[in-house]
C-alpha positions in Angstrom: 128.4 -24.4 8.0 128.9 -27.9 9.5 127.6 -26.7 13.0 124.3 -25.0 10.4 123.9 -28.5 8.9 124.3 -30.8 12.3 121.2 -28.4 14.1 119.1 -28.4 11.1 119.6 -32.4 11.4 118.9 -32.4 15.1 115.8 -30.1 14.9 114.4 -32.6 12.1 114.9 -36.0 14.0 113.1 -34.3 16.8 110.3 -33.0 15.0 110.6 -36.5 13.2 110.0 -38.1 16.7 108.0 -35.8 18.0 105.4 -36.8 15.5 105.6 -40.4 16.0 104.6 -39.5 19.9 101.9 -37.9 18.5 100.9 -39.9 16.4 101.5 -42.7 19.5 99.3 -40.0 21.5 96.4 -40.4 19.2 96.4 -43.6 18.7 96.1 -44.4 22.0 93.2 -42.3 22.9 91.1 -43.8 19.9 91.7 -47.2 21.4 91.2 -46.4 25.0 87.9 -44.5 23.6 86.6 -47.3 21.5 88.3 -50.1 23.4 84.7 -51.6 24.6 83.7 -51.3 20.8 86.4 -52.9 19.6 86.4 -56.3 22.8 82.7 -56.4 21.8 83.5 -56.7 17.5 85.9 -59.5 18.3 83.7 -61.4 20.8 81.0 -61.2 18.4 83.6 -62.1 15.5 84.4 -65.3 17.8 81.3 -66.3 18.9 79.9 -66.2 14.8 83.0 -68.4 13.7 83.0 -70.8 16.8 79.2 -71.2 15.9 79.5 -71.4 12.6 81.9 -74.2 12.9 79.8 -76.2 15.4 76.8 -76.3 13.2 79.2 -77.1 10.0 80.4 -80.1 12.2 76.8 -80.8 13.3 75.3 -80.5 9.9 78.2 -83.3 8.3 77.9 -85.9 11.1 73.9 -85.5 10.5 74.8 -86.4 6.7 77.3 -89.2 7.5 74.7 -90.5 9.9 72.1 -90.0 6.9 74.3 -91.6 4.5 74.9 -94.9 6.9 71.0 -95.7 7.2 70.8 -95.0 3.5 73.3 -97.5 2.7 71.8 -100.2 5.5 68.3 -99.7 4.0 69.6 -100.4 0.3 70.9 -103.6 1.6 67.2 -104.6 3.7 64.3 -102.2 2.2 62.2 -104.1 4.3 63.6 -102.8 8.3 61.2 -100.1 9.3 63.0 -99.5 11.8 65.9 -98.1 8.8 63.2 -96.1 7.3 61.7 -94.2 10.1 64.7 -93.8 11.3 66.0 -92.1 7.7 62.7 -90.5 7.5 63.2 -88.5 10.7 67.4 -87.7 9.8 66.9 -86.4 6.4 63.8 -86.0 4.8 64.9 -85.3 1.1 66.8 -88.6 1.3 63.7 -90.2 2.4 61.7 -89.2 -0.1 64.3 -89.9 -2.6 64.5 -93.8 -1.6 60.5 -93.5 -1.5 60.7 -92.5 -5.3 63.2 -95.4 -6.3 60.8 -98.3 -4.2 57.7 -98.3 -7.0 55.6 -99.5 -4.7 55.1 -96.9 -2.5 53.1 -93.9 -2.6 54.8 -90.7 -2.8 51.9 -88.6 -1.4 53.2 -89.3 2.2 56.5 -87.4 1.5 54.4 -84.0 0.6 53.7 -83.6 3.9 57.2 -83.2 5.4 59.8 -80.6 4.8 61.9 -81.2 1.8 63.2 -79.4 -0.8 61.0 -77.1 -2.6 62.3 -78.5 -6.2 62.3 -82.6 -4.8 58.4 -81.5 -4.0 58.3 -80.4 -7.5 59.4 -83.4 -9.1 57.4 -85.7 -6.4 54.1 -83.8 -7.8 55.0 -84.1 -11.2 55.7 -88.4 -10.5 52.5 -88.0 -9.4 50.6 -85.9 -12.6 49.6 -83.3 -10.1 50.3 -79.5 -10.7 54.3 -78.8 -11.1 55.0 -75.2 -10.8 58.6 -75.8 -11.9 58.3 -78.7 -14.1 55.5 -77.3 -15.6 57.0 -76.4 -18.7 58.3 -79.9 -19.1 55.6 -81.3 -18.9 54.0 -79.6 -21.7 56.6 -80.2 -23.8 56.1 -84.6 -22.8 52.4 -84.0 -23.9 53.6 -82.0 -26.9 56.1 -84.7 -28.0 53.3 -87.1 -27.5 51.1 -85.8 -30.3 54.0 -85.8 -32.7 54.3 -89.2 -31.8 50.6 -89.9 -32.7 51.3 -87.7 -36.0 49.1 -85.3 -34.5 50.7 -82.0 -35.6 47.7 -79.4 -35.2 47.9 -80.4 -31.1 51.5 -80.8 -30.8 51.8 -77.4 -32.2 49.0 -76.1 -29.7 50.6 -77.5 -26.4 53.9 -76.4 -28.0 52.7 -72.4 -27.9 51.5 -73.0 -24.3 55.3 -73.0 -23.1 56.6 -69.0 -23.4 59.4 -67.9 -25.4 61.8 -67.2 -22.9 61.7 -70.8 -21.3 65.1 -73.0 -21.8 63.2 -75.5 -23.8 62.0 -72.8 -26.2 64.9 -74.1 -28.3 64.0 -77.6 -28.4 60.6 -76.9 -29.8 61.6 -74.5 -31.9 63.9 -77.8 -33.6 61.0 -79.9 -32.8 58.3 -77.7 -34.7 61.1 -77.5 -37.9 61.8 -81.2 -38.0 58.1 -82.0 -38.1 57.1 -79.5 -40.3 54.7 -77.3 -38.2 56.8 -73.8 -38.6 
């Protein structure tokens, strides 16, 4: 029985180890098959993150850089030489220190490229058409007439803003306060 029990043993640590061979075997075809595939993933895997990082490093020395001349130009808004230099740097931090000197005109910073919801607010400084402060807006003009005690034409710019805006709730307390609803 012992001698039964010792082969049956044998014949499964073979087959066990036979099967780990195998599956050696297979695995090393699939790598020697997609070997190329797989040097080419991991190149491309190194070259995005090396990039990546680069520009990351690029993009916070431009904004420490941006941040100096900012700072400089707060202490002598008159050097032209500080605000050119800002203006060609970092554009939305241009037009921002454009916004806080009242004497200058804010139409120049329309032209360059900055971000789509500074533009916004630049136009609306400016009472020229504000696609996202739109709404806003209307709710100023609004608030305006109930200043006046105008009800009948706070309660027509009121209706002008749609339901679903995030200042519907404001008017809505606006309209019961005053007596409109």
């Amino acid at each position: 029985m012992a001698l039964k029990e010792n082969l049956k043993a044998v014949k499964e640590e073979l087959s066990s180890q036979e099967q780990m061979m195998e599956n050696f075997i297979k695995s090393e075809r699939f790598i020697r098959k997609y070997k190329y595939y797989f040097i080419a993933l991991i190149t491309l895997l190194i070259l995005y993150f090396s990039g990546s990082y680069i520009y990351n490093i690029k993009q916070e020395k431009n904004i420490q850089e941006s941040n100096i001349i900012f700072n400089n130009l707060l202490k002598n808004p008159s050097d032209q030489k500080l605000i050119e230099e800002l203006k060609q740097k970092n554009a939305n931090l241009y037009t921002i220190y454009i916004m806080g000197q009242n004497n200058q005109d804010l139409n120049q910073t329309l032209s360059l490229n900055i971000d789509p919801l500074l533009k916004q607010i630049v136009l609306a400084q400016n009472n020229q058409k504000s696609d996202f402060l739109k709404d806003y807006n209307t709710l100023l003009i609004g608030f305006e007439f109930l200043k006046q005690n105008d009800f009948k034409n706070a309660d027509v710019e009121f209706n002008k803003i749609p339901i679903n805006s995030p200042l519907w709730q404001i008017i809505t307390s606006l309209k019961h306060y005053q007596g409109i609803k």
